[in-house]
C-alpha positions in Angstrom: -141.6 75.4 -112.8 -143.8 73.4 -110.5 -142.7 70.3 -111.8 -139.0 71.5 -111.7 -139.1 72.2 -107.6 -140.9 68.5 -107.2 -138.6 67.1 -108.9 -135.2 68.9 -106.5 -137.6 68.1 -103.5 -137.2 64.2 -104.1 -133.8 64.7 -104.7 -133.3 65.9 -101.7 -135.3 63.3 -99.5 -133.5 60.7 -101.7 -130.0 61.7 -100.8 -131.1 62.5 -96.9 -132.3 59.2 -96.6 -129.1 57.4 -98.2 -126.9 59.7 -95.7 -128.7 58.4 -92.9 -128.9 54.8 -94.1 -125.2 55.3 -94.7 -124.4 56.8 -91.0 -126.7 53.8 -89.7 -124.2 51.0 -91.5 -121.1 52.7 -90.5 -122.4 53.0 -86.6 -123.4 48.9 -86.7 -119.9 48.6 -87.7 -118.5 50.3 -84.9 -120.5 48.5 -82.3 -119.7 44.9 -83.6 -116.0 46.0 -83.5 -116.4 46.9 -79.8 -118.3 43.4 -79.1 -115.9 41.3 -80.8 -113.2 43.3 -79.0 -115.1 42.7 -75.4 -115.6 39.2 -76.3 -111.8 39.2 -76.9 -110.7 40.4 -73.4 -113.5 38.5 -71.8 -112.1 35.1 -73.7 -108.7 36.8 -72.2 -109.4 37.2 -68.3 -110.9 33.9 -68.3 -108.3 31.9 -69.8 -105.7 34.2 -67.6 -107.4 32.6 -64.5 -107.4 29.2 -65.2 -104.0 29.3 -64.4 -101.5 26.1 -65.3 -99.9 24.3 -62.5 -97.2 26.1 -61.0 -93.9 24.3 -60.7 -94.4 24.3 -56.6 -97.6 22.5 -56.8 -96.8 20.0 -59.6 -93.7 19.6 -56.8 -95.8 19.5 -53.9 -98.1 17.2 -56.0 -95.4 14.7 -56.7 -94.5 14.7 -53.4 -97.7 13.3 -52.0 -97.9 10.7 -54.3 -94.4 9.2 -53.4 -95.6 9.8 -49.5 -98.9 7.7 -50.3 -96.9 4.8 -52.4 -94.4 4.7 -49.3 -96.9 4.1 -46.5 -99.0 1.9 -48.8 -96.4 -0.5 -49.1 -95.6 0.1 -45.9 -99.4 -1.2 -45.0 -99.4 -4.4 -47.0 -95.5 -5.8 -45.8 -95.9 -5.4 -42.1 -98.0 -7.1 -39.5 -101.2 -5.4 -38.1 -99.6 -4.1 -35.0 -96.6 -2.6 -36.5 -99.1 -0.3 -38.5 -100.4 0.7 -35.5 -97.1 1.5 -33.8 -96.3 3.2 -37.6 -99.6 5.5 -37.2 -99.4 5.9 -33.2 -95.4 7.2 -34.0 -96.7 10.6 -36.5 -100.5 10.5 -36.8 -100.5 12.5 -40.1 -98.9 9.6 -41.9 -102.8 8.4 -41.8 -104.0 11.7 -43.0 -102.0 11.6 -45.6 -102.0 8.0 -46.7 -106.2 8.4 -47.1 -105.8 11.5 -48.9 -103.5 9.5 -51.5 -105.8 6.1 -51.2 -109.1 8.9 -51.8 -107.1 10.1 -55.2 -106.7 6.7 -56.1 -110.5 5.4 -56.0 -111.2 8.2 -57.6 -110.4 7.1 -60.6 -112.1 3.9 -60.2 -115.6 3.5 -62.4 -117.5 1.8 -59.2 -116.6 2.2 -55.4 -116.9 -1.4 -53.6 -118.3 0.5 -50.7 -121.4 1.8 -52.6 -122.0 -1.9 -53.5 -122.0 -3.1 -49.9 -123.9 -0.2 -49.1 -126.7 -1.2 -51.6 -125.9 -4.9 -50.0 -126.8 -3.8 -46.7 -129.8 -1.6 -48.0 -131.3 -4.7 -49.7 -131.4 -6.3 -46.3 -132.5 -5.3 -42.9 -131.4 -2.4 -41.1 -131.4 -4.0 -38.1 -128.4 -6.0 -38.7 -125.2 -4.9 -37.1 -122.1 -4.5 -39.1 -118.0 -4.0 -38.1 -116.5 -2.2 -40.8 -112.8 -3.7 -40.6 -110.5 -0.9 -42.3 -113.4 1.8 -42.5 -111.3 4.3 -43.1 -113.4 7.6 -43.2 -116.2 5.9 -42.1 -118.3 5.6 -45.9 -119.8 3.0 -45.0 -121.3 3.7 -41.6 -122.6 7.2 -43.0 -124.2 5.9 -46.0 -127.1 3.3 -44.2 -129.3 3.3 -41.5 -127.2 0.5 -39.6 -125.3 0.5 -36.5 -121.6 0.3 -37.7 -118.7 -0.2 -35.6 -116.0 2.1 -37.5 -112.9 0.2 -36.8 -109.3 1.4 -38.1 -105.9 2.2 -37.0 -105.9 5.6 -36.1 -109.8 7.6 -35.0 -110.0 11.0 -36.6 -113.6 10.7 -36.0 -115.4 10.0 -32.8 -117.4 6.8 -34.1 -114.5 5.2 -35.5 -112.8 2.6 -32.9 -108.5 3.2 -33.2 -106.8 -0.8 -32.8 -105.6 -3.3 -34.4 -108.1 -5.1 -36.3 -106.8 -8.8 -35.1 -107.5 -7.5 -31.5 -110.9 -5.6 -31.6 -112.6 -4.0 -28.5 -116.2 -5.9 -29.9 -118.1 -8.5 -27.6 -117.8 -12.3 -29.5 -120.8 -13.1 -31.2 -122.3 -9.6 -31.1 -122.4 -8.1 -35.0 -124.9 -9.7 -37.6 -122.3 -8.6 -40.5 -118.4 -7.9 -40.8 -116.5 -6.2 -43.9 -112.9 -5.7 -45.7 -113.7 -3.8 -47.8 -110.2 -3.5 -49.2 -108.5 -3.5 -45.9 -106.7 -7.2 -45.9 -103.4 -5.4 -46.4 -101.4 -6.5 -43.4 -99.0 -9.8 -43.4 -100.8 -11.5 -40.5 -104.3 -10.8 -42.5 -105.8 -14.4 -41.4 -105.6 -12.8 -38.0 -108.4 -10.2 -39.0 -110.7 -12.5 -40.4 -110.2 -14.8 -37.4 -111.0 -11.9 -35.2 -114.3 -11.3 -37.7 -115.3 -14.6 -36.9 -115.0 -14.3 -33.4 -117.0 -11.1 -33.2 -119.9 -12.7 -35.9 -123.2 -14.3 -34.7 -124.0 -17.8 -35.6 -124.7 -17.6 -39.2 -123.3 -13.8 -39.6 -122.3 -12.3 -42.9 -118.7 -12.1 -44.1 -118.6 -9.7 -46.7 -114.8 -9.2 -48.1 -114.2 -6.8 -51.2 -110.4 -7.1 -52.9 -108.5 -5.4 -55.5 -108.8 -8.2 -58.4 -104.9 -8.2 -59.4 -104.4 -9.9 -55.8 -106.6 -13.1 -56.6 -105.0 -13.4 -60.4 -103.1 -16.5 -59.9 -101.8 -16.1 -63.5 -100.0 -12.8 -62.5 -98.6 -13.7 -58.8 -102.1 -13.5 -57.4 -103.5 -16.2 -55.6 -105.5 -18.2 -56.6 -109.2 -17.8 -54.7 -110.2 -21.1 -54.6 -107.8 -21.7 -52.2 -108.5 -18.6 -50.6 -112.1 -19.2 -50.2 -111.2 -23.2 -48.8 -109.2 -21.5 -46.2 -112.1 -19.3 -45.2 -114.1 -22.1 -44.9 -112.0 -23.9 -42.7 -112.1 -21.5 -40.4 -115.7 -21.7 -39.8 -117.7 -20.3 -42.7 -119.6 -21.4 -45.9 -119.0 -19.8 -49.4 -122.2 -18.0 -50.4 -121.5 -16.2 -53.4 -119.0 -14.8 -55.4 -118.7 -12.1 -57.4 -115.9 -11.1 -60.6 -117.6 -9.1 -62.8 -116.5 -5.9 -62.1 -112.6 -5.3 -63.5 -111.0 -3.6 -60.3 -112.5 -5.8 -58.0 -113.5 -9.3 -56.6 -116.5 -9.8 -54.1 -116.6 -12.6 -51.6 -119.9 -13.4 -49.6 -119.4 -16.1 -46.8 -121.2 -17.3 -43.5 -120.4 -18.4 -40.4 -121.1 -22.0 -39.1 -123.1 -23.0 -36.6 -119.7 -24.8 -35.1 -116.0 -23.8 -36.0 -114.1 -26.2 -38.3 -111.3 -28.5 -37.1 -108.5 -26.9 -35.2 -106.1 -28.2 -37.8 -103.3 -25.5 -39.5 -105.1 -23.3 -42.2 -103.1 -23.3 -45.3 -103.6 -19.6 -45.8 -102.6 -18.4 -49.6 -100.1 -15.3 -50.0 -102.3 -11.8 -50.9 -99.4 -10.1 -53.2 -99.0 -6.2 -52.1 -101.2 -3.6 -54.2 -98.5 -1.3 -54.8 -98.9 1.6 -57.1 -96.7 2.5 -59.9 -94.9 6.0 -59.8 -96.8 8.1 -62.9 
């Protein structure tokens, strides 16, 4: 009888347990439903916010890009001075060409600037440079040096508005000058003439250019020429650079005395003008 009521008192435990172990499996169930289903409408809200591109902006979008490939041409088939009067005439044109020229170079694998920035670094901070074409001012912001900002139109109080053949700059009073992709006008001998002006006696010329402009095999000239052209202006070719695939990089310096007063043969700098995508 004993035995008997042992053996309905395991029984018992036996079944109690596999109810609860059964209960137990049934409730993980449940709550990996409910995760997968949170996961779900998580996954859900935060592809619902990355919202596509709405027709309006992809407009708005197109827009700026046909502005900014309007006044870049604009830039690189008219004479210094007539992109002043252009910039004087609506101001925002400039806004809006930078913001287009910014978008550009960013898509570039190395800035030019950030080169002649490290240039500069290498060498004293003493020496005085004119940013010709500055344009936000990198340059002037990213060393130690005094930098005369100079560009067409002054958004910012340290950059000097004029026409960069006809600087406000004492002669002889800057240690370096830069293009740094800013030979775009038609009368662009004019600016490095005014560069030489403003350079000391042995002052640096530093001139960065989109590569495509000084590929003579594809309407470019041809920089040899260029460079001979510098020279007879009054400087001597220190170094140059074409390893990088966007970009050439010219290093001259002035002469102690200009060269000859003869005619400079100046070679034709093709536009950079920016196919519609």
């Amino acid at each position: 009888m004993n035995q008997e009521a042992s053996c309905r008192n395991r029984k018992r435990k036996r079944n109690k347990r596999q109810k609860n172990e059964t209960l137990e499996t049934q409730q993980n169930a449940t709550n990996a439903k409910s995760n997968v289903k949170e996961s779900h409408c998580t996954s859900s809200v935060s592809k619902s916010s990355q919202k596509p591109l709405s027709y309006l902006d992809k407009m708005k979008a197109k827009l700026a890009g046909g502005h900014f490939r309007m006044i870049n041409e604009k830039l690189y088939t008219c004479s210094g001075d007539e992109a002043l009067n252009y910039f004087k005439e609506d101001p925002s044109l400039f806004n809006m060409y930078h913001t287009g020229y910014q978008e550009q170079m960013s898509r570039w694998p190395e800035q030019p600037v950030n080169i002649i920035m490290k240039w500069l670094k290498d060498h004293s901070a003493s020496l005085v440079v004119a940013d010709f074409g500055c344009g936000d001012a990198r340059l002037s912001k990213g060393v130690k040096n005094k930098v005369y900002s100079i560009d067409l139109v002054s958004n910012d109080p340290s950059v000097i508005a004029c026409d960069m053949s006809n600087t406000p700059l004492e002669s002889s009073s800057v240690d370096v000058a830069v293009f740094c992709l800013s030979l775009m006008g038609t009368n662009f001998p004019n600016f490095i003439q005014e560069a030489h002006r403003v350079l000391k006696t042995s002052g640096w010329l530093l001139i960065a250019e989109v590569k495509s402009r000084f590929d003579p095999t594809n309407g470019g000239a041809d920089p040899e020429k260029f460079s001979k052209a510098v020279c007879e202006l009054g400087f001597t070719t220190v170094s140059k650079d074409f390893s990088n695939k966007m970009f050439i990089l010219l290093y001259f310096k002035k002469k102690p005395k200009k060269s000859s007063s003869q005619e400079i043969k100046w070679p034709e700098l093709k536009p950079c003008l920016y196919k519609r995508r």
